[in-house]
C-alpha positions as CSV (number, residue, x, y, z in Angstrom):
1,X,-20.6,16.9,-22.9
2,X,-20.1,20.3,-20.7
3,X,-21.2,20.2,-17.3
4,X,-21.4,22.9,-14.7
5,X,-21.8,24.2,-11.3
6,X,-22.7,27.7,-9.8
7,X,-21.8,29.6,-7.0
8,X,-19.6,31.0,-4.7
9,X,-16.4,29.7,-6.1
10,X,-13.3,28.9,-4.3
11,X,-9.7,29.0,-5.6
12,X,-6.5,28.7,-4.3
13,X,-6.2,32.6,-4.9
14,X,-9.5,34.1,-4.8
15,X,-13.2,33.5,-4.0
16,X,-15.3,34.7,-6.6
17,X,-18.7,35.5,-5.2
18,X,-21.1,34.7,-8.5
19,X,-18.8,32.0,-10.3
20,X,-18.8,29.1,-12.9
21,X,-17.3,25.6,-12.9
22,X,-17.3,23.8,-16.0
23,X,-16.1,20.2,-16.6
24,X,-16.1,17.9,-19.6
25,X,-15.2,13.8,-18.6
26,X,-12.9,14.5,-16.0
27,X,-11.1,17.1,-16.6
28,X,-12.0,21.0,-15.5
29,X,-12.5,23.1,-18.8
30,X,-13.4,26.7,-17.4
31,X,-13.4,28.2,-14.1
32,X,-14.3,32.1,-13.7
33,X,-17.0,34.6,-12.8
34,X,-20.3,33.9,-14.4
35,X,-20.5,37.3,-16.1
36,X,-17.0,36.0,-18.4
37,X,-18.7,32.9,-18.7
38,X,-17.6,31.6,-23.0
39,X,-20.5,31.4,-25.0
40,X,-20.3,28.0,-25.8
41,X,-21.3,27.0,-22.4
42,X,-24.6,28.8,-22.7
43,X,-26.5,26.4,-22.7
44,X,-25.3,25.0,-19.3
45,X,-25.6,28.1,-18.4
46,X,-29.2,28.4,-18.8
47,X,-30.2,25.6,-16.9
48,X,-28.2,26.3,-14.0
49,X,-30.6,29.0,-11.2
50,X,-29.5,32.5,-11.5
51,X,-27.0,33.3,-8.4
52,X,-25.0,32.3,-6.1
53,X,-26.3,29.2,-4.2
54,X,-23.6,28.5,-2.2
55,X,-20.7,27.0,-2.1
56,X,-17.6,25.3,-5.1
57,X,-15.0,24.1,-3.7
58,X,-12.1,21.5,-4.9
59,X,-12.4,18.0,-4.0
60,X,-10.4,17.5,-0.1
61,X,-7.5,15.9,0.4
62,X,-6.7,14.0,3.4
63,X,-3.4,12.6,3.8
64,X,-4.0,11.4,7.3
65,X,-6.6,9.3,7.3
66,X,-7.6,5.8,9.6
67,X,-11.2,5.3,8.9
68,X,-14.6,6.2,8.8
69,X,-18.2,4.6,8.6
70,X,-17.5,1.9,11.0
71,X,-14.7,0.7,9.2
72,X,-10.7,0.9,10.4
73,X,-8.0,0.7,8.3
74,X,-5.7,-0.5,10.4
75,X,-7.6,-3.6,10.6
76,X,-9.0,-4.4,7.1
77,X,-8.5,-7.7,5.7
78,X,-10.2,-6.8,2.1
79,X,-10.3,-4.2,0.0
80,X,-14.6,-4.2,0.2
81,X,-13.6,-3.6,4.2
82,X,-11.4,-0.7,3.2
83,X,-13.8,0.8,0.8
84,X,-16.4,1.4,4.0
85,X,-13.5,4.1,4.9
86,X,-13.4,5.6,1.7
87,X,-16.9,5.5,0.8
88,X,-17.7,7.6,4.0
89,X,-15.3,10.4,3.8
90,X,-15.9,10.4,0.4
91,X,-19.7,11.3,0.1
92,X,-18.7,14.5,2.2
93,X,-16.1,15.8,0.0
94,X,-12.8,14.0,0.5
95,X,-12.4,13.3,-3.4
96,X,-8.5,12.4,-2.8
97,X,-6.6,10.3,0.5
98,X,-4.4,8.2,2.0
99,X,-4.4,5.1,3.8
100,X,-3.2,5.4,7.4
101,X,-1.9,2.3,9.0
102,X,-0.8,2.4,13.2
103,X,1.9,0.8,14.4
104,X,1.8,-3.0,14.5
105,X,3.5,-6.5,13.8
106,X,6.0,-6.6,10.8
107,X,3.9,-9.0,9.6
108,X,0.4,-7.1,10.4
109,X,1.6,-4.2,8.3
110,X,2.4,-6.1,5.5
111,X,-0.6,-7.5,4.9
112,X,-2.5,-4.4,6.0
113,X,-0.2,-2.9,2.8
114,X,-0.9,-5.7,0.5
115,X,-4.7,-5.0,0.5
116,X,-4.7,-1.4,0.4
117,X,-1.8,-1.6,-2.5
118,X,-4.9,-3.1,-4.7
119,X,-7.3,-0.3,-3.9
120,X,-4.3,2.2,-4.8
121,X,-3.8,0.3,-8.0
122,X,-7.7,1.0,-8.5
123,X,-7.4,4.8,-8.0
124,X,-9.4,4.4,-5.1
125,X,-6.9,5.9,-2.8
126,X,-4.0,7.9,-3.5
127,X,-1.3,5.9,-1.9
128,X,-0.4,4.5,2.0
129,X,0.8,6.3,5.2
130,X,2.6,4.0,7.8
131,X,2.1,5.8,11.4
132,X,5.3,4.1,12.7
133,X,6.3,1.8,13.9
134,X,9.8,4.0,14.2
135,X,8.5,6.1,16.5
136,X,9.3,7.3,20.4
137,X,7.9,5.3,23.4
138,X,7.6,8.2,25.3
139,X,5.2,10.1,22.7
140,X,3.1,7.2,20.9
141,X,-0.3,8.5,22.0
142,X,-2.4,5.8,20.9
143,X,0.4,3.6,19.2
144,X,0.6,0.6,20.7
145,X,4.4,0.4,22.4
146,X,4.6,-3.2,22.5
147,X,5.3,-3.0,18.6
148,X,7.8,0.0,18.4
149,X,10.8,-0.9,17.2
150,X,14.4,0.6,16.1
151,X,14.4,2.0,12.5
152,X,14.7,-0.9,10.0
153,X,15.9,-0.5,6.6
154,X,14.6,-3.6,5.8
155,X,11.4,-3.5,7.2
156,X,10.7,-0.4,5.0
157,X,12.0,-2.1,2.1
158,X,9.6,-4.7,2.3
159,X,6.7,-2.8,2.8
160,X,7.6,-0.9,0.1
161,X,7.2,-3.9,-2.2
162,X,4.3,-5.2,-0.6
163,X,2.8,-1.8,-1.7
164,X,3.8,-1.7,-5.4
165,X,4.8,1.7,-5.6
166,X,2.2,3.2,-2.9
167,X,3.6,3.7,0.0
168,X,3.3,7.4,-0.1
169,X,4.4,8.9,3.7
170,X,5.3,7.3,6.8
171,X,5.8,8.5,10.4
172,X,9.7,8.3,12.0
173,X,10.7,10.4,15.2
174,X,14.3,11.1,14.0
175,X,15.6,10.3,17.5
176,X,15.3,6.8,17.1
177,X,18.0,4.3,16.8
178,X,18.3,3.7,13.1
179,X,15.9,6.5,12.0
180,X,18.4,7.7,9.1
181,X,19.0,4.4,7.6
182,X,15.1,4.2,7.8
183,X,14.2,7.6,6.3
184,X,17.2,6.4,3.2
185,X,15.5,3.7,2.9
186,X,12.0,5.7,2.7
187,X,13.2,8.2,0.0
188,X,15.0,5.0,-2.5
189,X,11.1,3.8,-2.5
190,X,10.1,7.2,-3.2
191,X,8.2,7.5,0.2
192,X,8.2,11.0,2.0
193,X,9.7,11.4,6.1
194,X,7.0,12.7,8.1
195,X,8.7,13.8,11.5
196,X,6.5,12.8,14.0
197,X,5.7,11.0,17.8
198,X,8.6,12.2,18.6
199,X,10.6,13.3,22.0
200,X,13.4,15.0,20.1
201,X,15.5,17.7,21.3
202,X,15.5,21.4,19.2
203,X,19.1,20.3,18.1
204,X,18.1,16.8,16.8
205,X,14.9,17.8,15.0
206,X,17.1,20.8,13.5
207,X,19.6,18.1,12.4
208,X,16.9,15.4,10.9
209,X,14.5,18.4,9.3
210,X,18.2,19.8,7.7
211,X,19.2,16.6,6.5
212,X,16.1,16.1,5.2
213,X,15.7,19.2,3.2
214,X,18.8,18.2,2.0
215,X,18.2,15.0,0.5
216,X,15.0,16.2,-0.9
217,X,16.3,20.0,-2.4
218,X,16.6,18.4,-6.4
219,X,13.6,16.6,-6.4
220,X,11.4,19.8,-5.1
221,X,9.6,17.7,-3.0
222,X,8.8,18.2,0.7
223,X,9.0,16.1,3.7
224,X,5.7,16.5,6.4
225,X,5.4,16.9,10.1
226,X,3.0,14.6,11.3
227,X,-0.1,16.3,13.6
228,X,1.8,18.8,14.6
229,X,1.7,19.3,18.5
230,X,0.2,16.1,18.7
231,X,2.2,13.1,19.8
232,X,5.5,15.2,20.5
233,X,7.9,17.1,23.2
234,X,5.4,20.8,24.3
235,X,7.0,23.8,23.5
236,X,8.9,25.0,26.5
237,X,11.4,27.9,26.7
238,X,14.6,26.7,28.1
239,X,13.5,23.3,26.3
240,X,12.5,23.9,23.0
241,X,11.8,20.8,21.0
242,X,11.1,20.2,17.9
243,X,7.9,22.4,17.9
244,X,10.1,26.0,17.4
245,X,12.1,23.9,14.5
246,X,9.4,22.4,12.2
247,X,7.5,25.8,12.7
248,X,10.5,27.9,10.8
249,X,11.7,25.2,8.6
250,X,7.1,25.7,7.4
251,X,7.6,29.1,7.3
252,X,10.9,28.7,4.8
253,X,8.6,26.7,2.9
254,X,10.8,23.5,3.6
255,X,8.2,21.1,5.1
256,X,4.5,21.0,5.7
257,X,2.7,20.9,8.5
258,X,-0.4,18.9,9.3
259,X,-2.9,20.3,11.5
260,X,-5.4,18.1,12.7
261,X,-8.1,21.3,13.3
262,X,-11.3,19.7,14.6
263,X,-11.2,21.5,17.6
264,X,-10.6,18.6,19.7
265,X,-6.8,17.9,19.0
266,X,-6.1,21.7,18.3
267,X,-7.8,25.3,19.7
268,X,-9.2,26.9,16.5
269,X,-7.4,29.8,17.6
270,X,-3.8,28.5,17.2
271,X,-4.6,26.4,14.2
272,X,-5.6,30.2,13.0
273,X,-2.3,31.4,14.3
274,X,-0.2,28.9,13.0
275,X,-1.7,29.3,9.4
276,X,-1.1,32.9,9.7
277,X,2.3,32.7,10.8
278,X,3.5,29.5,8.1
279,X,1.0,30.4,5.2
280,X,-1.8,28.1,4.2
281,X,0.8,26.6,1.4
282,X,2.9,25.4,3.9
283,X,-0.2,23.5,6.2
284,X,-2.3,20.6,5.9
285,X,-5.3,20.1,7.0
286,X,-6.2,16.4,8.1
287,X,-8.3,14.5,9.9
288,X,-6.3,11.4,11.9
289,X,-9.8,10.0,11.3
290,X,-10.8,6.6,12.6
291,X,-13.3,4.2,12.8
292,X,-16.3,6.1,14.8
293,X,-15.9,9.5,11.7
294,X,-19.9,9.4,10.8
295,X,-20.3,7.4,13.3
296,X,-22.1,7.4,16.9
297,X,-20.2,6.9,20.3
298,X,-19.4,3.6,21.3
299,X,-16.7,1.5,21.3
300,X,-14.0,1.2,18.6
301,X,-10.5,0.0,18.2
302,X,-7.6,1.6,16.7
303,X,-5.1,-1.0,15.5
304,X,-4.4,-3.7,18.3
305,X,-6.0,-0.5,21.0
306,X,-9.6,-0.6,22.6
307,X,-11.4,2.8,22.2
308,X,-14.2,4.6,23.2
309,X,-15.8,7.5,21.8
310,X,-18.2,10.0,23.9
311,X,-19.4,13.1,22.6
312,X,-17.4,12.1,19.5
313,X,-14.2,12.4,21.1
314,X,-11.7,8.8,20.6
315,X,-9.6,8.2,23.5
316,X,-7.7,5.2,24.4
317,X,-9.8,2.9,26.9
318,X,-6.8,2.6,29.2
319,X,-4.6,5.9,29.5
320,X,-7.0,8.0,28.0
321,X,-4.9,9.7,25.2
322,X,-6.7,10.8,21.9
323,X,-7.3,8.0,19.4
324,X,-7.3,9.9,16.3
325,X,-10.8,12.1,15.4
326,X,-14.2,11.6,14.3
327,X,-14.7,14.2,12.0
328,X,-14.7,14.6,8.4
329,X,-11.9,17.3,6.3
330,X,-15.1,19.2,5.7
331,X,-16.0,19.4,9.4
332,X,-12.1,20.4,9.7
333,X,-12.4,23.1,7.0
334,X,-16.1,24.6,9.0
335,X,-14.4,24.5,12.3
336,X,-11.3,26.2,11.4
337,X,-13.2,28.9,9.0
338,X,-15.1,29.4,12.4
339,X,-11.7,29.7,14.3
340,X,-10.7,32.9,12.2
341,X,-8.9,31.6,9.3
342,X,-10.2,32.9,5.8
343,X,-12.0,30.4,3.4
344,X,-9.6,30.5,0.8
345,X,-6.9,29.7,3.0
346,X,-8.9,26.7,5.2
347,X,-9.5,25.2,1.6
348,X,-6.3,25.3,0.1
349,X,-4.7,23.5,3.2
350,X,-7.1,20.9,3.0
351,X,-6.9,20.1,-0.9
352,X,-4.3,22.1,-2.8
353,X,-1.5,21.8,0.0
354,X,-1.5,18.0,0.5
355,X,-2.6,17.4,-3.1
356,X,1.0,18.9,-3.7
357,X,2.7,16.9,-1.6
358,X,1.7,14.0,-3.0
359,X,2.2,15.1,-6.4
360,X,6.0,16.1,-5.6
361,X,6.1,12.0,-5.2
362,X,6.7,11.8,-8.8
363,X,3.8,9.3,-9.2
364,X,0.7,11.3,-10.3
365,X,-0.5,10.4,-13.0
366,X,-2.8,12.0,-16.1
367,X,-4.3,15.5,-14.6
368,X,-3.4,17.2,-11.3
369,X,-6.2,17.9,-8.5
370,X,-6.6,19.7,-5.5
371,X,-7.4,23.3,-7.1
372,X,-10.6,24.3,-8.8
373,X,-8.1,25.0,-12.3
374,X,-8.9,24.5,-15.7
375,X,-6.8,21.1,-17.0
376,X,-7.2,19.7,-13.3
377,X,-9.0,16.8,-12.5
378,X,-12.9,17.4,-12.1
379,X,-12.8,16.9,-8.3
380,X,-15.6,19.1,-7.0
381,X,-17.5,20.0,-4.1
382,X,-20.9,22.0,-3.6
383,X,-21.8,23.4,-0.6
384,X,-24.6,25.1,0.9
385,X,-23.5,28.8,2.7
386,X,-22.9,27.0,6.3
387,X,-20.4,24.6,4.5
388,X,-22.3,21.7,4.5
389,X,-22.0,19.5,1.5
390,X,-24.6,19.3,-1.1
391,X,-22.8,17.1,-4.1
392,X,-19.4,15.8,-4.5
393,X,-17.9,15.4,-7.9
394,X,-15.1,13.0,-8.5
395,X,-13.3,12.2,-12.3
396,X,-16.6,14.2,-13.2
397,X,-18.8,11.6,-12.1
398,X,-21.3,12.9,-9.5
399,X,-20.3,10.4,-6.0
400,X,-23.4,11.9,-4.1
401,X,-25.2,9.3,-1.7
């Protein structure tokens, strides 16, 4: 059976201002303007209103994600726990995420990795990011530094068999002790670098980002900077960093950038700037969500860290540093539209972009998603005209609270 949307539809090229979305199961099977509309969908057609009523977009992506609806992933213990998380970003359009863990125990990651490997296994997630624990002291933010530890081969090894083919990404500030042997270790398992937390010098992040092109140039995959700005060395003219580096290795279309753009972490204005001078292909949009995303203030934690949220800003009980965001990828997508960046290019870094980097994995299976594209999964989400979310499609099946 043919189902199908109207409106204002968003592609990775092009928004088409009076357009169609068809679907049968849960696949896409026509995308275009309403007036090119096949025949055989006519009947859809005619019980769809006449007009744009707002918003189609692609299902989101979020590959930085640590919770939402109450529920941290950091700290789940069953899958049911996890699924809180999910659920939550879900009903507002995230169709498509990973699991973010934070630095911890060996033995705390592990068996945060053997739960969320069975939700992963269910197709309820799309795989697992490991925020550390190779990461710099100096830069943790809210990592907690009693667990960082020199990169350890063995330690990814392991969590990469605890996670049965899932681990997706995780976090490694190539200035550590050991970080190459870890990030060798990362791509065997088939698990993408993300350069990140890091206090490395412009030399040593030119060195790691290199290598990693390198090791990654056959496979067309692409390694990812995590939050970029966030939880690393500032820019500074006679002391570069690795901000300068990561920014032209983007715009070479080597590595992506996230962006966490909910105008708390980043000004709207140089998440604009930033997308305009890498292109949207090259950034993704993310979240670092937590706990307290559709939540109200009050106190949280973020892995073995007390936080408290006020005004829907996280920050670390003691130190104060930013404990990842409240927001949904939606919310991200409305405040960077507002910030100056063109629609088209706000979606497709939050659900074409990091939809392809997971896919250059090599572990996708059936359809591809991420891109309102006949053939791609029927990951779909209808908004009103201010962007906020009416229905959520997933595999075709309507996920709407």
């Amino acid at each position: 059976m043919v189902q199908a949307v109207r409106g204002r539809i968003v592609t990775p090229e092009q928004e088409i201002p009076d357009g169609i979305v068809c679907w049968e199961g849960d696949r896409l099977s026509w995308v275009g303007a309403a007036d090119q509309a096949p025949t055989q969908i006519a009947e859809e057609l005619a019980q769809l209103p006449e007009g744009p009523q707002g918003y189609v977009l692609p299902g989101l992506v979020d590959v930085h994600n640590h919770g939402g609806g109450g529920a941290s992933i950091p700290a789940v213990t069953d899958t049911a726990e996890a699924m809180r998380a999910v659920t939550e970003h879900r009903r507002y359009g995230t169709t498509r995420m990973l699991a973010s863990l934070v630095t911890a125990s060996p033995e705390v990651l592990l068996a945060r990795v053997a739960v969320l490997a069975e939700l992963a296994d269910a197709g309820e997630i799309e795989g697992i990011h490991s925020e550390g624990p190779f990461l710099a002291a100096s830069r943790c933010g809210a990592q907690d530094p009693a667990y960082l530890i020199d990169g350890d081969p063995t330690l990814v090894e392991r969590m990469a068999e605890a996670a049965r083919g899932h681990l997706a990404t995780m976090t490694v500030a190539p200035e550590v002790t050991g970080a190459n042997e870890a990030i060798d270790a990362l791509l065997t398992a088939d698990a993408l670098p993300s350069v990140g937390h890091t206090d490395a010098s412009a030399p040593d992040t030119r060195a790691a980002v290199e290598r990693l092109v390198e090791r990654l140039a056959t496979s067309g995959r692409r390694a990812t900077v995590t939050h970029l700005f966030n939880g690393m060395r500032p820019l500074h003219h006679r002391e570069p960093g690795p901000i300068p580096v990561v920014l032209a290795a983007a715009r070479r279309g080597k590595i992506v950038l996230e962006l966490i753009g909910d105008g708390v972490h980043l000004d709207p204005e140089l998440v604009r700037d930033i997308i305009a001078t890498v292109g949207p292909e090259n950034v993704a949009l993310v979240t670092d969500a937590m706990a307290a995303a559709g939540m109200a203030d009050g106190e949280y934690v973020l892995g073995s860290l007390d936080v408290q949220v006020s005004d829907g800003v996280a920050r670390l009980v003691n130190g104060g540093s930013i404990a990842g965001g409240t927001a949904h990828l939606i919310d991200v997508v409305r405040t960077t539209v507002a910030g100056g960046v063109p629609l088209v290019d706000a979606v497709r870094s939050a659900s074409l972009t990091p939809a392809e980097v997971l896919r250059s994995r090599g572990q996708e299976e059936g359809a591809p998603y991420g891109a309102l594209r006949a053939g791609y999964r029927a990951d779909v989400v209808v908004t009103d005209a201010d962007l906020q979310v009416q229905r959520v499609i997933r595999d075709g099946q309507d996920v709407t609270d």
